[in-house]
N, C-alpha and C positions, 0 to 999 in steps of 0.2 A: 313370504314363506316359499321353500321352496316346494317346485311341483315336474312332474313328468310334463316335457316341453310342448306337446300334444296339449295340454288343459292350461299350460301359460300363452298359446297361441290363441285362443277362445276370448282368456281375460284380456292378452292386449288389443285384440281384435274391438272387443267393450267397451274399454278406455279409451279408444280411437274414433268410437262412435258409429257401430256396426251391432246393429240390434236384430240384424236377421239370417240365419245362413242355410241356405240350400245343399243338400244332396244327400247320398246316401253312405250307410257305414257298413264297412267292411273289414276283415280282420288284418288288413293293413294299415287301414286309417281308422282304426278304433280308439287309439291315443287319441284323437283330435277330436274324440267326442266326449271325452273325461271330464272336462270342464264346459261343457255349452252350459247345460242347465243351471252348474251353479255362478255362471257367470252371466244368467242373467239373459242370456242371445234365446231368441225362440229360432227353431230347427224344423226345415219343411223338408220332411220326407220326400222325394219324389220317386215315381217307379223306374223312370232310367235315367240312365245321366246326362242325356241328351235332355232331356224334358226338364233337370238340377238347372241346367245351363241357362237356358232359354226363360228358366225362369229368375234365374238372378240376372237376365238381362232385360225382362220385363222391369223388373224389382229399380233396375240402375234407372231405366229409361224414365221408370214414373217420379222417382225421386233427384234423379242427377246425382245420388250418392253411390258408390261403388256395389253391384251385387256381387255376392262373395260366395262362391260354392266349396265342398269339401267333396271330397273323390278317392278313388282307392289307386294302387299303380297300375301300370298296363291298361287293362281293357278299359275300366273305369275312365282315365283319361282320352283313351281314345272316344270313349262314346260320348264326353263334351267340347272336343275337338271342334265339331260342326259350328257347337254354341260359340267358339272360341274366335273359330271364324266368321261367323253372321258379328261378333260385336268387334272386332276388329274392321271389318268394311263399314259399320256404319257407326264407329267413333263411340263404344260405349263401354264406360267404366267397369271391367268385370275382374274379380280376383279368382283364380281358382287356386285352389292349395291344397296336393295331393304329395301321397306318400311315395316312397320308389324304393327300392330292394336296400339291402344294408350297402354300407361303403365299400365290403371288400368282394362283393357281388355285382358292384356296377357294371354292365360292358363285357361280363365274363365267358355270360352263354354257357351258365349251368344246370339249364332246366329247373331253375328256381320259378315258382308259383308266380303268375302275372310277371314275368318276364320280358322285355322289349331290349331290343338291340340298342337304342336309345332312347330313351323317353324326353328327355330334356330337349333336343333336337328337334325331336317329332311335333314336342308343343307348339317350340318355334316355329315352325310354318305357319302356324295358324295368329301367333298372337305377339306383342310388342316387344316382349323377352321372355325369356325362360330360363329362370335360375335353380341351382342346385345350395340348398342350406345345407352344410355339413357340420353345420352347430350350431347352437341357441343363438349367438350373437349375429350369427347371418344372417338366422332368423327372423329374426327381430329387425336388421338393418333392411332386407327386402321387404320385408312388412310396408314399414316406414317409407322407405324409396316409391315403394309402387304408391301408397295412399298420397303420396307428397307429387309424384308425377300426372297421379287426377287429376290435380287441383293447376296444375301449370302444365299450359300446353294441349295438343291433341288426346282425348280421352281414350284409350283404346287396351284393351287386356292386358294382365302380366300372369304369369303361371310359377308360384315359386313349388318345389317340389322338399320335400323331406326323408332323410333316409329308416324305415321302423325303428331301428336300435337308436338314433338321435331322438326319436318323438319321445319314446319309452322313457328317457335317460332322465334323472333330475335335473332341474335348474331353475334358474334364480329370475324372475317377474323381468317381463319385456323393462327398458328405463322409459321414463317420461318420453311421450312426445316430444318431437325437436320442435323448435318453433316456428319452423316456417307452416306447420300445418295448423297453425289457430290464425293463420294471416287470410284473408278472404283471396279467393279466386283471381289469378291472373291470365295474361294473354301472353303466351310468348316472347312479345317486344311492343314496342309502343309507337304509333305515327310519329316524325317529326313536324313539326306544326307548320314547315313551309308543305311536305306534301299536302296537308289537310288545306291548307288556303290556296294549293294551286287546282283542287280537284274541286275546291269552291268553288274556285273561279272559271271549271269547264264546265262545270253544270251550270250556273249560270249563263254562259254565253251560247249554250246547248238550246237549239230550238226541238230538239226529238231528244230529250236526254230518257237513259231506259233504266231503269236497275234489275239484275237481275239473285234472287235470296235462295240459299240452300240453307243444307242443317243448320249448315256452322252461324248461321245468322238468328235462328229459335232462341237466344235470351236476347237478343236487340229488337224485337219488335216496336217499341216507344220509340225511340231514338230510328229507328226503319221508316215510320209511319209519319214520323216527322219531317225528313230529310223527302220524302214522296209530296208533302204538303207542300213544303217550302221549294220544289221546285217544279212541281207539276208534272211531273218524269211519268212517263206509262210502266208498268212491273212484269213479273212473272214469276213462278216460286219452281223450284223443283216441289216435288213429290215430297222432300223431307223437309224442306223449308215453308208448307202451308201453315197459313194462321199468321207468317209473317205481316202479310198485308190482307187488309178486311174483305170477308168473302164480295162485301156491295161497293167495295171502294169503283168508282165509276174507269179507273183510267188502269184497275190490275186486269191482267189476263188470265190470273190465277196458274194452277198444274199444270197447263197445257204447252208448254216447251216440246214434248215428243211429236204433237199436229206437224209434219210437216210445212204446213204452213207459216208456223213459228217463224221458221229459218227467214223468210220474205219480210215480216214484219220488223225482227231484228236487226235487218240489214237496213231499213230506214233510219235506224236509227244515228245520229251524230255521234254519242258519248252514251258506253257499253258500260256500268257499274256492275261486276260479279260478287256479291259478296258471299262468304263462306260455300264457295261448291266448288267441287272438282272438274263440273263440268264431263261428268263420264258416260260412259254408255248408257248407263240407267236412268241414267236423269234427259237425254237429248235423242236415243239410239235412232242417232245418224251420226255422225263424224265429226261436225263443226257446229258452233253456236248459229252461225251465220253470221257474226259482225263484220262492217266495213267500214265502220266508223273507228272512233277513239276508244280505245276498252283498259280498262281498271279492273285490277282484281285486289280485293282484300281478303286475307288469309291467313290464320295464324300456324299454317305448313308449308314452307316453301318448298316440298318436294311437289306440290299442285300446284303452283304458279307460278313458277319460277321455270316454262316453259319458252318462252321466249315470243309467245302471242300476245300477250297484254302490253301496252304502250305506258302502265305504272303497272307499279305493283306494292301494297302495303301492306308488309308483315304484321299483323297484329290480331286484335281479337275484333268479332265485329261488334261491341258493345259499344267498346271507349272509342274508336272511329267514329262510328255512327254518330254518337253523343257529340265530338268536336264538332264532325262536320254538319250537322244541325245546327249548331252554336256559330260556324261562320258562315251561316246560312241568311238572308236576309227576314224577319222575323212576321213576314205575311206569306200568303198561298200564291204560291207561284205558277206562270203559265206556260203551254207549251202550241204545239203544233198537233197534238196527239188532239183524237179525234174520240171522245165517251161513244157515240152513237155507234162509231166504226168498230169501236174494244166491245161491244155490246153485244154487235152484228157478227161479230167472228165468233167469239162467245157462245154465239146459240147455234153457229155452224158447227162448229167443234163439239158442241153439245150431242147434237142430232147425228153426225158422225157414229161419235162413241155409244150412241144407242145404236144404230145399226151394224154395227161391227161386234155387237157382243147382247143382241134382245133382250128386252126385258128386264135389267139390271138397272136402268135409271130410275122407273119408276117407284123400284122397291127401295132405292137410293131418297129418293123422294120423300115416301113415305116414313121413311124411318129417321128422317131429319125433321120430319115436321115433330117428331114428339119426344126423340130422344133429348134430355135438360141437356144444358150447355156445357157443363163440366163433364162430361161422360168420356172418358178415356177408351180407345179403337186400340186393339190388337189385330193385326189382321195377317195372311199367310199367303203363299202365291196360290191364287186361284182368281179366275177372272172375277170374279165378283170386286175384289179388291181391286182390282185393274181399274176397272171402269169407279168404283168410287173414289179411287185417289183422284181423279181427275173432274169428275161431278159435283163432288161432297166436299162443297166449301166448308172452310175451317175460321173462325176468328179466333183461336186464339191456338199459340205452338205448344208441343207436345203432348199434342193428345191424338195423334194418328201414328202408331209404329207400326211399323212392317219391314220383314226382312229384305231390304232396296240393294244392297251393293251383291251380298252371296247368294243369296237369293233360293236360302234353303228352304224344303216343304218342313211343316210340321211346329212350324216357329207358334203360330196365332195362340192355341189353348194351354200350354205349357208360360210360354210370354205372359198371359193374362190374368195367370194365377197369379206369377211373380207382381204384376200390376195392381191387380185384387187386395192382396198381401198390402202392398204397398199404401195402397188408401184403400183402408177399412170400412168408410162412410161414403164412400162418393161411389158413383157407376162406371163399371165395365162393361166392357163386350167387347168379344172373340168372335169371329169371320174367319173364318177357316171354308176349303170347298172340298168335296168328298176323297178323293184320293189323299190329298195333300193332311189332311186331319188323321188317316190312318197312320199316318208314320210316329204320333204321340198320344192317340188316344188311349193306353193306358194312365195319363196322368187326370182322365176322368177321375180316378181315383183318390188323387189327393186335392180334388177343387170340393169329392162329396164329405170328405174327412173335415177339411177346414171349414166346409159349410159354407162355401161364397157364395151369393146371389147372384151369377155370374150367367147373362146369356150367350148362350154356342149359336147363333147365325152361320148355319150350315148348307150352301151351294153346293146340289146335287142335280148333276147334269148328267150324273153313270158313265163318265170317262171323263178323259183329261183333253178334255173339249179344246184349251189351248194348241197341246201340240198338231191333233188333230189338225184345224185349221192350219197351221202351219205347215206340216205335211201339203196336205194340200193344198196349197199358196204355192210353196215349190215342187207341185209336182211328181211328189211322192205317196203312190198309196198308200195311204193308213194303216197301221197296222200298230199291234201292243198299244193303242188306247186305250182299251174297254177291261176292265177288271169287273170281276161280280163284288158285290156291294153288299155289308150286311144288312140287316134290319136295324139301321141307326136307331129308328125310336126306342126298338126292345133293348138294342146296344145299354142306348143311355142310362133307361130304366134295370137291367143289372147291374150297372155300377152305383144304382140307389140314387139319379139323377133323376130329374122332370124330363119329356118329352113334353112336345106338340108339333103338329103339320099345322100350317094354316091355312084354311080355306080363302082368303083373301087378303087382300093387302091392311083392311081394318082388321080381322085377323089379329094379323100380325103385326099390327100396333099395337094391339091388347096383350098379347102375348108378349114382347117385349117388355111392357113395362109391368107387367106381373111377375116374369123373372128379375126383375132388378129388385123387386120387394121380397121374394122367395127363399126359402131357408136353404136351399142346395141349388146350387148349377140347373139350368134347365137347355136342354138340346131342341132348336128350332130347325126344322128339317125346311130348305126352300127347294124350290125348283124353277124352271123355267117358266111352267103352267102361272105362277101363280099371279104374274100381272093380271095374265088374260080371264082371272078368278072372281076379279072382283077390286 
């Protein structure tokens, strides 16, 4: 039957396998809410569109399936912009699909309501493309395009936009899925089987062979942990690649690529394996890996390796890589030159490091890995607390540590977490957010107390923004615009009909912790500094 293109966008959105959509409605994009309910999609409110965003990219992150927001034109768009850009730097499936003035208003500069000089344009900066539907069949075709480009290739946003009078207008049911999207998940292109037998043949004759796993490497962990077996090679993960290889594996060095020290270790090495990282400032900030040996990069974007450093280079995905070249692997534990005791000893220097460079954050790192269950999914925001746990807080198993790594916007952790929450019903979350950084979306308290999630806020409150601070001061520059006044987070919490508690101690707040995971609303754990020294 036919329907106003706004509530045919809801049903094929259904048919395509999109059971959840974020944002909020507005008398632009009120077409596009015509149809959610009776097609079936549940609808998270959220209070801005930044917090919409962030949260269908928790939503993508916990699932790997697309989070899909709706928006209004102009401002609306702008204020998921942010979100738009945190899931374009760190590769994650997002749709957004907002409205924009009628066809013969585009560009005109009539002082028409939510008005933008360009809006299409403006997405684009932030995200993969951004197209303009000027009828159903566009529609429909971007729909398609974008859910079929998830599935093949680099993950990262598409923004289609619609004009009111096309939403409003009648038309006739999205068609059928095309069928490249019932085909399971591909990689851009595929090794040829002589690179994979010749990168065999370097790791094998590699007495320091090293591998080094980012994001793009989180669904190859089996086939990772194999190819480490079978050739004795020592590791290291970025910050979005943990969980790739096991927190106790004897010969990984885990997060800690940033230690300058890294760079020394790296460079002993013969034969440099990168697989899925870009190797950028966030993942090394310093300039170079350090390699002086033989370096392999595998990649399914050749716009990150195809820099002229790597001595191979294997366009593909790291699943079916990893998989062959385990398989031309020799089928026992291989050895090396790499030294357990020495990866052991730097380990706990780096360790003790990152305790003194940021106090008291290890121990509470500690504590809260002794008791948090294993499936517990990490939202976390820029605030050191998160700093120092990406690199402490070993992981066994990938995706269950997100944090905004490439943009590196504030405000991502409790908005993210909800979408996360949302996303698994029965399993545990928790948000890490630190005090400044958590104000930029704390009204989306509001929709974590609505849906009821049992969701703990781990809140680092240092009463400034203790990172730049330090930095300032590293380079020599007085302090100054750190320190904001701070509300009464706990009563904060408790208005928006949330749990509070401070913990007097770090048992405390292991108690507290696992009584919010059971709890019928959100509950806001207030830390500080003090509290190692607490107990």
């Amino acid at each position: 039957m036919q329907r106003p293109l706004g509530a045919q966008i809801s049903f094929m959105l259904k048919e395509r396998g999109v059971d959840v959509i974020f944002g909020i409605p507005g008398v632009h994009n009120q077409e596009l809410y015509r149809g959610i309910e009776e097609a079936g999609i549940t609808h998270v409110l959220a209070r801005h569109e930044q917090g919409a965003g962030f949260m269908a990219d928790g939503y993508a992150r916990a699932t790997g399936r697309p989070g899909v927001a709706y928006v209004i034109t102009g401002p609306g768009l702008c204020n998921i912009m942010t979100p738009m850009g945190q899931a374009y730097s760190d590769s994650v499936p997002m749709l957004v699909i907002s409205s924009c003035l009628n066809r013969a208003d585009l560009g005109l500069g009539r002082g028409r309501l939510h008005e933008m000089k360009d809006q299409e344009a403006a997405a684009e900066a932030v995200c993969d493309w951004s197209k303009t539907a000027m009828d159903a069949a566009s529609a429909y075709q971007l729909i398609d395009r974008a859910l079929t480009e998830f599935r093949i290739g680099r993950k990262r946003p598409k923004h289609i936009q619609v004009p009111i009078e096309v939403l409003q207008a009648l038309a006739d049911p999205a068609p059928e899925a095309p069928g490249i999207s019932q085909q399971p998940p591909i990689g851009a292109a595929s090794a040829h089987p002589r690179q994979i037998d010749d990168l065999a043949q370097m790791l094998r004759a590699a007495s320091r062979p090293l591998l080094v796993f980012g994001g793009g490497a989180v669904h190859a962990a089996g086939p990772a942990r194999e190819v480490l077996r079978r050739t004795g090679a020592a590791s290291f993960t970025t910050y979005a690649g943990r969980g790739v290889v096991e927190g106790a594996s004897p010969l990984g060095f885990g997060a800690t690529l940033a230690r300058p020290q890294s760079a020394e270790v790296i460079g002993r090495a013969d034969v440099v394996l990168v697989v899925g990282s870009e190797l950028s400032e966030v993942d090394l900030w310093r300039n170079a890996l350090g390699c002086r040996g033989r370096m392999v990069r595998i990649d399914i974007d050749p716009a990150e390796v195809c820099d002229g450093a790597a001595d191979m280079v294997i366009l593909s995905d790291a699943a079916g890589v990893l998989s062959a070249l385990a398989a031309a692997l020799p089928d026992a534990a291989g050895s090396s030159d790499w030294d357990p005791a020495e990866v052991a000893s730097l380990k706990q220097i780096w360790r003790a490091e990152a305790d003194a460079e940021r106090p008291g954050i290890v121990a509470i790192c500690d504590a809260l890995q002794d008791v948090l269950p294993a499936e517990t999914m990490f939202f976390s925001d820029m605030t050191q607390f998160a700093y120092v746990a990406k690199e402490v807080w070993d992981m066994d198993r990938t995706g269950h540590w997100h944090h905004p790594y490439g943009f590196g916007t504030l405000g991502y952790a409790l908005p993210a977490a909800i979408g996360g929450a949302v996303a698994r019903p029965d399993l545990p979350t928790v948000a890490i957010a630190g005090d400044y950084g958590f104000q930029y979306t704390l009204q989306e308290f509001g929709t974590a107390v609505e849906l009821g999630l049992p969701l703990p806020i781990l809140l680092w409150d240092n009463g400034k923004l203790k990172e730049i601070e330090d930095s300032m001061i590293h380079d020599q520059i007085a302090p100054n615009a750190v320190i904001a006044r701070n509300p009464d987070f706990l009563k904060l919490a408790e208005a928006y009909g949330a749990h509070s508690v401070q913990p007097q101690s770090l048992g405390h707040l292991q108690a507290s912790v696992l009584m919010a995971l059971r709890a019928d609303r959100p509950t806001l754990i207030r830390m500080t500094p003090e509290l190692p020294r607490a107990g």
